[in-house]
C-alpha positions as YAML, in Angstrom:
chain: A
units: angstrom
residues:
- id: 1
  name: UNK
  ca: [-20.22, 21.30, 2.84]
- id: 2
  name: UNK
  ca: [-17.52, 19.18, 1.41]
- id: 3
  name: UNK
  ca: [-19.43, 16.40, 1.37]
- id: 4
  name: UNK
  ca: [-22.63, 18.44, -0.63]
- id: 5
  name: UNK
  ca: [-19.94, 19.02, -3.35]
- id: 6
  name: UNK
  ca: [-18.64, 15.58, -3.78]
- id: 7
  name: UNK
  ca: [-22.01, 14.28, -4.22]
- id: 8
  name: UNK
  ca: [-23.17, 17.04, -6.61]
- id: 9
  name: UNK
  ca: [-19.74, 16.21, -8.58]
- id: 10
  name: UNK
  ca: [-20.65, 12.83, -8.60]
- id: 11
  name: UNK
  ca: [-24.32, 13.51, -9.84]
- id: 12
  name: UNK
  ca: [-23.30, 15.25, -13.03]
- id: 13
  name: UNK
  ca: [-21.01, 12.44, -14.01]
- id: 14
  name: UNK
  ca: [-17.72, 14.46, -13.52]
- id: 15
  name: UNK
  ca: [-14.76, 11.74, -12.35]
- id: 16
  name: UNK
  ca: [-13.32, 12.19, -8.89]
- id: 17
  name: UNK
  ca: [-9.49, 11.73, -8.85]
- id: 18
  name: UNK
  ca: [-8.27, 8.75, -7.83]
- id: 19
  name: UNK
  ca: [-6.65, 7.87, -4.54]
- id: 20
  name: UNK
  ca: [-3.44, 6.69, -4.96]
- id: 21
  name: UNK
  ca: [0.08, 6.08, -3.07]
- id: 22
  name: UNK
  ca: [3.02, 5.47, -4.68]
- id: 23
  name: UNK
  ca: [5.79, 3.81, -2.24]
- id: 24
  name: UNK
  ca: [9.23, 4.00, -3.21]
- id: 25
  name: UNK
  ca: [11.82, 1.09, -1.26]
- id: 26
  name: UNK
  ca: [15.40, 1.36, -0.79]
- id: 27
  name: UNK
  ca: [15.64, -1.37, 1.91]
- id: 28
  name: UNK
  ca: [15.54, -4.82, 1.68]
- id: 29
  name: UNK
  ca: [15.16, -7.02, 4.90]
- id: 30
  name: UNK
  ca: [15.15, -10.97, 4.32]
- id: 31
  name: UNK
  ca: [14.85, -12.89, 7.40]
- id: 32
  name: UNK
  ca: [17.41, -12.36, 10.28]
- id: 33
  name: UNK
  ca: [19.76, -11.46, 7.49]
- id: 34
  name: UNK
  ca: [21.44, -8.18, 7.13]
- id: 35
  name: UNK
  ca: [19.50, -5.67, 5.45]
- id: 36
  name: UNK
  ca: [21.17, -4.56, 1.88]
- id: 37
  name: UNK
  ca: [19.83, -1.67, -0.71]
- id: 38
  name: UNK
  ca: [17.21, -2.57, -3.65]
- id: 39
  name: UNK
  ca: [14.90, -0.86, -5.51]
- id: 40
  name: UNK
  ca: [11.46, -1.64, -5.45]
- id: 41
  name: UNK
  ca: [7.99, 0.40, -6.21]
- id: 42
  name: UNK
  ca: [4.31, -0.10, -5.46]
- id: 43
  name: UNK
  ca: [0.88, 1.85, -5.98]
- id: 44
  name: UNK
  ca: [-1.50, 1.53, -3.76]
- id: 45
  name: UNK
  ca: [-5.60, 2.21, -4.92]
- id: 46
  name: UNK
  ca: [-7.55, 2.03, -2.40]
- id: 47
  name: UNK
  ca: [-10.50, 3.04, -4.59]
- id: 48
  name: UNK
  ca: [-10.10, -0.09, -7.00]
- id: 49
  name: UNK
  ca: [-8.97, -2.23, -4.07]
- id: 50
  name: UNK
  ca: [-5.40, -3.21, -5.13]
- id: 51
  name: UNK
  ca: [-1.74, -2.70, -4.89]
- id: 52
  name: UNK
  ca: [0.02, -2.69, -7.99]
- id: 53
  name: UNK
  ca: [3.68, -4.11, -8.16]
- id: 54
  name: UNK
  ca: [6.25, -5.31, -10.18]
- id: 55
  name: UNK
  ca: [5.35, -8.80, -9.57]
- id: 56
  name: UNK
  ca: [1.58, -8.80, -10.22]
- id: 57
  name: UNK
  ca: [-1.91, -7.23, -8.34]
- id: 58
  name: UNK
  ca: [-2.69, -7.72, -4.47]
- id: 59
  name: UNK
  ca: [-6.26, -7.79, -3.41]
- id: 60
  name: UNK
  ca: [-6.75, -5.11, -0.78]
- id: 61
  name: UNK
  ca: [-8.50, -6.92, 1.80]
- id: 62
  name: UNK
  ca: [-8.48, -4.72, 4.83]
- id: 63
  name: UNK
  ca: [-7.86, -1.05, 5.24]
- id: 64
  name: UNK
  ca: [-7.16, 0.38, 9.56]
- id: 65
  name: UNK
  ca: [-6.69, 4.01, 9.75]
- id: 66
  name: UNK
  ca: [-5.17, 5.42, 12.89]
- id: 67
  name: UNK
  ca: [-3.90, 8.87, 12.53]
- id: 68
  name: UNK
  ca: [-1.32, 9.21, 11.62]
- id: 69
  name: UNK
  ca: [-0.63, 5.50, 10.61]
- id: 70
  name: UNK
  ca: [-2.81, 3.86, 7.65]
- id: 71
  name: UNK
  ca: [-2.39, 0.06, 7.51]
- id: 72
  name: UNK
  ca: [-3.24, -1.66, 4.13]
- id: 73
  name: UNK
  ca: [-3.45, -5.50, 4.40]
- id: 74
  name: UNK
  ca: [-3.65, -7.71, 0.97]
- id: 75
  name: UNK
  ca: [-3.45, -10.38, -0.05]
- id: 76
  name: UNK
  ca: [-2.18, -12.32, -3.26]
- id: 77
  name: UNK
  ca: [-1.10, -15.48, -4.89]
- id: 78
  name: UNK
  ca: [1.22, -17.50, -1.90]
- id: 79
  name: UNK
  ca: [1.98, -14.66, 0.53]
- id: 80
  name: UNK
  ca: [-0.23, -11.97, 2.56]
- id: 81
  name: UNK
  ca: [0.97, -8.38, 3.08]
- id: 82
  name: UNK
  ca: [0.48, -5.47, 5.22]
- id: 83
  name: UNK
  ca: [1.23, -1.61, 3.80]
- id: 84
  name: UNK
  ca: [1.93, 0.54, 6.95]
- id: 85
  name: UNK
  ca: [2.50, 4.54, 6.93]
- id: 86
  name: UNK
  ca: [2.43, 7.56, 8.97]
- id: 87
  name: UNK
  ca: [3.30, 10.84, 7.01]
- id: 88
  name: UNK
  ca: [5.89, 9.80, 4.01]
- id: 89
  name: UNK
  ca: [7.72, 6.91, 5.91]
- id: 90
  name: UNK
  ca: [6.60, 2.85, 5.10]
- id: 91
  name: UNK
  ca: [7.09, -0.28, 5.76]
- id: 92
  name: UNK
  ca: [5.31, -3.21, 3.62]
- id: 93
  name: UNK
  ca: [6.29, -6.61, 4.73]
- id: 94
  name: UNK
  ca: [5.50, -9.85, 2.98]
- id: 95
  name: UNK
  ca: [4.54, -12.84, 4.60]
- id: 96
  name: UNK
  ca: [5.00, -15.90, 2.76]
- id: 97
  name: UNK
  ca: [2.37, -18.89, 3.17]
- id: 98
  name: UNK
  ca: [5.55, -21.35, 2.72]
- id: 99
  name: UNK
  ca: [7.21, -20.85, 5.76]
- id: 100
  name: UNK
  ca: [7.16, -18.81, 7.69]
- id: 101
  name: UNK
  ca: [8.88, -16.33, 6.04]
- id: 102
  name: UNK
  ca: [9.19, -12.54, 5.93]
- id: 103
  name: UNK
  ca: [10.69, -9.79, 4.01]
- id: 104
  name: UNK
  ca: [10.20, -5.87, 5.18]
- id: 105
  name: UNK
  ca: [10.77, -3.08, 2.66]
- id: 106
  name: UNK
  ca: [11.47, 0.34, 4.24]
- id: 107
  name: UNK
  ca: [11.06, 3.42, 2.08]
- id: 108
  name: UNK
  ca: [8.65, 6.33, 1.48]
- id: 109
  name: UNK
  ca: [5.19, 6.75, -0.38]
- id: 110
  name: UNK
  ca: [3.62, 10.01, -1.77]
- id: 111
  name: UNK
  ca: [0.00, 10.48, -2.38]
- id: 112
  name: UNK
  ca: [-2.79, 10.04, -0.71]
- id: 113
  name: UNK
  ca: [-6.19, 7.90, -0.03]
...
């Protein structure tokens, strides 16, 4: 049924709602250093196949849902990435192509894909 909708919706031209995650970060892990507090934001659009941050557009390249975790992977200029949740908690972690080198983020994200 829910499908006969969404294509009827999308036959008369009316715009489905975006699906979006915002992730909000209060932990900053750096290596085998200790972890310290930061503040750091990302959306996730699955739909237009990017993550939007602070420091420029990653490429969604990959997308493994597993109920209840979703894993994003992307990828952008000098590092790859991998978005991972299950209900409101996340982790994204950075992986830097000069290295190896990794920083994890641990916050939450609201929204949905």
């Amino acid at each position: 049924m829910l499908k006969h909708i969404c294509a009827a919706l999308m036959a008369s031209g009316i715009a489905l709602p975006a699906l979006a995650q915002t992730c909000t970060f209060t932990t900053e892990c750096y290596e085998t250093e200790a972890c310290q507090d930061t503040s750091f934001t990302l959306t996730a659009e699955l739909d237009g196949a990017k993550i939007v941050t602070d420091f420029g557009d990653l490429t969604v390249v990959g997308v493994k849902r597993d109920a209840p975790l979703t894993t994003v992977f992307a990828t952008g200029e000098g590092a790859e990435y991998l978005l991972s949740r299950a209900g409101d908690v996340a982790r994204f972690t950075a992986h830097s192509n000069d290295g190896p080198t990794a920083i994890t983020y641990i916050g939450t994200c609201e929204g949905e894909f």
